[in-house]
C-alpha positions as CSV (number, residue, x, y, z in Angstrom):
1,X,5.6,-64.0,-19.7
2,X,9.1,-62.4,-18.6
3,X,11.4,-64.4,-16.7
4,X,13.2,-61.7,-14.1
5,X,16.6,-63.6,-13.9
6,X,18.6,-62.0,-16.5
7,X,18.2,-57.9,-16.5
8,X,19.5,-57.7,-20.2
9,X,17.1,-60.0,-21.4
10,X,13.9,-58.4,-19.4
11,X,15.0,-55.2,-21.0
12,X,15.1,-56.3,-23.9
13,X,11.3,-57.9,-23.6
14,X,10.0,-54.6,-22.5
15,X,11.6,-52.3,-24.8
16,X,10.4,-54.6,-27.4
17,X,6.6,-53.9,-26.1
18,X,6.9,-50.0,-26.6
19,X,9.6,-48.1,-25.5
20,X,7.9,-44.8,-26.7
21,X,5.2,-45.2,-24.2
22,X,4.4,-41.9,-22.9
23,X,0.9,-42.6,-20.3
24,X,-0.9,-39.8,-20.1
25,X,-4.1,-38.7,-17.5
26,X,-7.1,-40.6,-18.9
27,X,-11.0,-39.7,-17.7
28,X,-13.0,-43.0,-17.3
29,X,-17.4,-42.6,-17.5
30,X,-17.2,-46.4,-16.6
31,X,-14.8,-47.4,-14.5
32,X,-15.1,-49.9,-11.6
33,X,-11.7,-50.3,-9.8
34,X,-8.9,-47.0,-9.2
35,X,-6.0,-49.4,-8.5
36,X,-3.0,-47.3,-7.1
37,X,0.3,-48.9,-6.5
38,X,3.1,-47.9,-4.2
39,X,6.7,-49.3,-4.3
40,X,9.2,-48.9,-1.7
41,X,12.7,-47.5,-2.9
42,X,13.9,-46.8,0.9
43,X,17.5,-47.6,1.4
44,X,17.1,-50.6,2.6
45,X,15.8,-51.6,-1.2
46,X,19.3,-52.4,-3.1
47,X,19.8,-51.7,-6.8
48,X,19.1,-55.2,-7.7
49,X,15.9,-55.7,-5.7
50,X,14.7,-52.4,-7.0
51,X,15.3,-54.5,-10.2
52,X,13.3,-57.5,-9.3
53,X,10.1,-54.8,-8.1
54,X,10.1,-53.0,-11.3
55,X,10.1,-56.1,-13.7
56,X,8.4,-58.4,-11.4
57,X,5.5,-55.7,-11.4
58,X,6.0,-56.0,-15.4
59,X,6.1,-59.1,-15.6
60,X,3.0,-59.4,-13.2
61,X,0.9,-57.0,-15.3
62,X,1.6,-59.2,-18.2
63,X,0.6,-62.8,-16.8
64,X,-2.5,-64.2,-18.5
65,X,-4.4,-64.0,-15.2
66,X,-4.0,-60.8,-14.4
67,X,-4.8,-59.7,-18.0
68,X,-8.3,-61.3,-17.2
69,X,-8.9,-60.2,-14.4
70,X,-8.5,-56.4,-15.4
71,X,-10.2,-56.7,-18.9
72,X,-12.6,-59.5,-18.4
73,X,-14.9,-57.6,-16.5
74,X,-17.4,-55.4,-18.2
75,X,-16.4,-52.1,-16.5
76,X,-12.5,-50.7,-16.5
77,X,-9.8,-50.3,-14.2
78,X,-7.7,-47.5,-13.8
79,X,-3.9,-47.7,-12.8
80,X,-1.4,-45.6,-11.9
81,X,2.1,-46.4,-9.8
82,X,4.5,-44.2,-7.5
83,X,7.2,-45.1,-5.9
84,X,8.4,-44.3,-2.2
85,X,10.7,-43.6,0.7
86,X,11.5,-40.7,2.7
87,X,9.0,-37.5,3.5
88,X,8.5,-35.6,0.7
89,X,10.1,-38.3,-1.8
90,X,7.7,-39.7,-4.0
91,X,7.7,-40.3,-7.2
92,X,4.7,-41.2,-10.0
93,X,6.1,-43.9,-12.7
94,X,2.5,-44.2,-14.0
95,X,0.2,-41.5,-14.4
96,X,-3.9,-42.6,-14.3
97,X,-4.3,-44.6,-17.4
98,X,-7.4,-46.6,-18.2
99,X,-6.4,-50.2,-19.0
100,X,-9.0,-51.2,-21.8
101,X,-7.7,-52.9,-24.2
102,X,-4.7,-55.4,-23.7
103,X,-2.3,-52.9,-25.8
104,X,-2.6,-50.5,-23.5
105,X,-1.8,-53.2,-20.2
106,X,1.1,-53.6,-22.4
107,X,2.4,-50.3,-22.8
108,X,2.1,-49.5,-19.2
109,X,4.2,-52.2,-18.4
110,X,6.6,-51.5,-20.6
111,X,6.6,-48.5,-19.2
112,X,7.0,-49.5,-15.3
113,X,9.9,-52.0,-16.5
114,X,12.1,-49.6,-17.9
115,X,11.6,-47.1,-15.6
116,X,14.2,-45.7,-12.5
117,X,14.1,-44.9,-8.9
118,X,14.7,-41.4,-8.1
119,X,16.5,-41.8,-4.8
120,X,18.4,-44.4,-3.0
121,X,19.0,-43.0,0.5
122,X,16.2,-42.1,2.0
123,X,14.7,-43.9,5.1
124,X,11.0,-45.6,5.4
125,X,8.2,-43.0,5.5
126,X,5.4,-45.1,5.5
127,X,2.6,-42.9,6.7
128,X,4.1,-40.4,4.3
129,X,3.6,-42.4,0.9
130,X,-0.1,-43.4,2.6
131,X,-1.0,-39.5,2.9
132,X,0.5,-39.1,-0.9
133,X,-1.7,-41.2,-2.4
134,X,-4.5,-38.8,-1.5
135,X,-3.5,-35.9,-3.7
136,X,-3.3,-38.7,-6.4
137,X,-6.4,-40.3,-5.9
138,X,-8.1,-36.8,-6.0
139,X,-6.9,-36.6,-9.8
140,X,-8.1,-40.3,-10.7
141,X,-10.8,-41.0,-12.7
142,X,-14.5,-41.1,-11.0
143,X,-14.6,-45.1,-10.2
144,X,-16.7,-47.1,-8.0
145,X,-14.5,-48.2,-5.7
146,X,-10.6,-46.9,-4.9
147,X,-7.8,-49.3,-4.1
148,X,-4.4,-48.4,-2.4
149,X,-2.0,-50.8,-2.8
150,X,1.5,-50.4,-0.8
151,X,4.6,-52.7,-1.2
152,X,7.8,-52.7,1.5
153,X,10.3,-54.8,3.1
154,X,10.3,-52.2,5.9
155,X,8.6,-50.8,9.0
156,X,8.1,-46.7,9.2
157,X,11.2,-45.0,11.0
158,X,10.2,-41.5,9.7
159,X,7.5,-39.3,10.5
160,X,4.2,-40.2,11.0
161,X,2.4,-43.6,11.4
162,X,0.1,-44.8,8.4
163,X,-2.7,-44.8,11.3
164,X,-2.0,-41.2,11.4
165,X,-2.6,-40.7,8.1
166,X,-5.7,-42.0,7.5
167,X,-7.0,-39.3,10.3
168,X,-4.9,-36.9,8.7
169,X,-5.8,-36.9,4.8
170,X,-9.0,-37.3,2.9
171,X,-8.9,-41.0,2.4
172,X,-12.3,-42.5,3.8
173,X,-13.5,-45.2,1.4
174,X,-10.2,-45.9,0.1
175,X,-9.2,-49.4,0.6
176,X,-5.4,-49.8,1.6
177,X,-3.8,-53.6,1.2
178,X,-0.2,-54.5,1.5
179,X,2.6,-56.7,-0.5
180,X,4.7,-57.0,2.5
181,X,8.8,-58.5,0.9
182,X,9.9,-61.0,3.9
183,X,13.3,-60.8,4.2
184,X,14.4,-63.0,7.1
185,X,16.9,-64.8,6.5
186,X,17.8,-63.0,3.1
187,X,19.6,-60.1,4.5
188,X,22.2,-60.2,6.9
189,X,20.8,-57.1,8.5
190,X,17.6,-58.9,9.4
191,X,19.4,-62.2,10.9
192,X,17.8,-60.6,14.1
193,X,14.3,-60.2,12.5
194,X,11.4,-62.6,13.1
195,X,9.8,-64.9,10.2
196,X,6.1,-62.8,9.4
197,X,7.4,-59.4,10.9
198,X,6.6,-57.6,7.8
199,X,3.5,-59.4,7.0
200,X,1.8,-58.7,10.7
201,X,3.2,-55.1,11.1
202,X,1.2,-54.8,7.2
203,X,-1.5,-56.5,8.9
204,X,-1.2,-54.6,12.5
205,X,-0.6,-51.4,11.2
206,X,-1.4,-50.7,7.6
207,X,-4.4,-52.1,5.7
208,X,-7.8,-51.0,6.4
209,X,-11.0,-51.7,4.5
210,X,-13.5,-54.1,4.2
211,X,-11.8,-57.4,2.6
212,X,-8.6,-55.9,2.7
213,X,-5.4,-58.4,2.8
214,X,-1.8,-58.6,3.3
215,X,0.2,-60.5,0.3
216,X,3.5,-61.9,1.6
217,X,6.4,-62.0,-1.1
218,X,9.6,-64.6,0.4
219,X,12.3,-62.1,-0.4
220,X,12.6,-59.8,-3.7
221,X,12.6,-62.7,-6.1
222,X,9.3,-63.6,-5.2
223,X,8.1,-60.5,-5.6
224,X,7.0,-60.9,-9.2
225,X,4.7,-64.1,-7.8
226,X,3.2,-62.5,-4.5
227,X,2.4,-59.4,-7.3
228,X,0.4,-61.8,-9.4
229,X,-1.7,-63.6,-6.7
230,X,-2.5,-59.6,-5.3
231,X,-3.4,-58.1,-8.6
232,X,-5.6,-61.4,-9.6
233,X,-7.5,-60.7,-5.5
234,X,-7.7,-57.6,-5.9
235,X,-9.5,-57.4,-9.5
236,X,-11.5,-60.2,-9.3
237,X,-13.6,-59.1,-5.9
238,X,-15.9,-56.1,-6.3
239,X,-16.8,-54.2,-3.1
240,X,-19.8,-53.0,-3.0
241,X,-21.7,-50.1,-0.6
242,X,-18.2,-49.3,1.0
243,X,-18.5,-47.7,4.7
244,X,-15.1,-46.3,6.2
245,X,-14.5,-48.0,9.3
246,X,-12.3,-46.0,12.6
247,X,-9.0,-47.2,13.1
């Protein structure tokens, strides 16, 4: 497993796992989970936090836990990873790739360490990234069961609402959960903040589903943590007959 502490050193681990790594769009006949993950690279995300996202998610991918829960099962998962922030600014790191063998888990992350945010100034379009993961679910692979998973430290303050967008875009039956990055007390611009805000406004105002869950991270240098204990949820539970509900 990683430790995040020292950049250097983490990029040194993941170049070591393949820096060549190009994922391409793979077509799964048995696959049970399309897991889609969403980072937040709003401006409010620093350089060195947008550090601890990337290789925490590496290191996350990598942690003998999660490695069981996506290739344990008998079915596969399919991944793929964007990043976020204003309208119009997304970003895929990770294209669909079917995570069947542990080399290829590997590779990916390799591939979501080393890579870099696009933009740095751009404010929190929440609804926005929600509505983009719709033309990107309509290229995944045919799976039983599609997973939205959206990370911030950040309420929307452009555009529409995430509510908006599920009556907006074609995203019945996909289930929408939230890493929500607590940062009360880390930040001096959220001294004014209240502890949980992130995690209830997730709760409130993002995730929808059956089962569907808000992970709390304490900051950006839990992230890696809070990443583990959502991936190892969200594999490990298999929803079955999935009926939309209104929101």
């Amino acid at each position: 497993m990683w430790a995040t502490g020292d950049p250097l050193i983490c990029k040194a681990h993941i170049a070591a796992l393949g820096v060549a790594f190009a994922a391409s769009p793979t077509l799964a006949s048995d696959c049970r989970i399309a897991l889609l993950l969403a980072l937040d690279v709003s401006s409010s995300v620093d350089a060195e936090e947008d550090l601890l996202q990337r290789q925490g998610l590496a290191a996350a991918l990598t942690a003998p836990e999660v490695q069981a829960a996506f290739l344990d099962a008998p079915q596969s998962v399919a991944l793929a990873v964007y990043e976020w922030s204003g309208r119009e600014k997304q970003n895929t790191l990770l294209d669909w790739t079917l995570i069947d063998s542990p080399r290829v888990l590997m590779e990916s992350a390799a591939k979501l360490g080393l890579s870099n945010r696009q933009t740095t100034e751009f404010p929190t379009a929440l609804g926005h990234a929600v509505g983009h993961a719709a033309k990107l679910f309509a290229a995944a692979p045919d799976c039983d069961t599609k997973v939205l998973d959206v990370s911030g430290d950040g309420m929307n303050n452009d555009g529409f609402t995430p509510k908006q967008a599920y009556g907006a875009f074609p995203l019945d039956g996909v289930i929408v959960n939230g890493l929500a990055i607590e940062t009360f007390g880390v930040k001096a611009a959220n001294l004014n903040a209240v502890p949980g805000d992130m995690t209830s406004y997730y709760r409130d105002e993002l995730i929808k589903g059956p089962n569907a869950f808000v992970e709390t991270a304490t900051g950006f240098a839990d992230f890696e943590d809070a990443m583990r204990r959502k991936l190892s949820r969200e594999l490990s539970v298999t929803v079955l007959g999935y009926l939309d509900i209104d929101l």
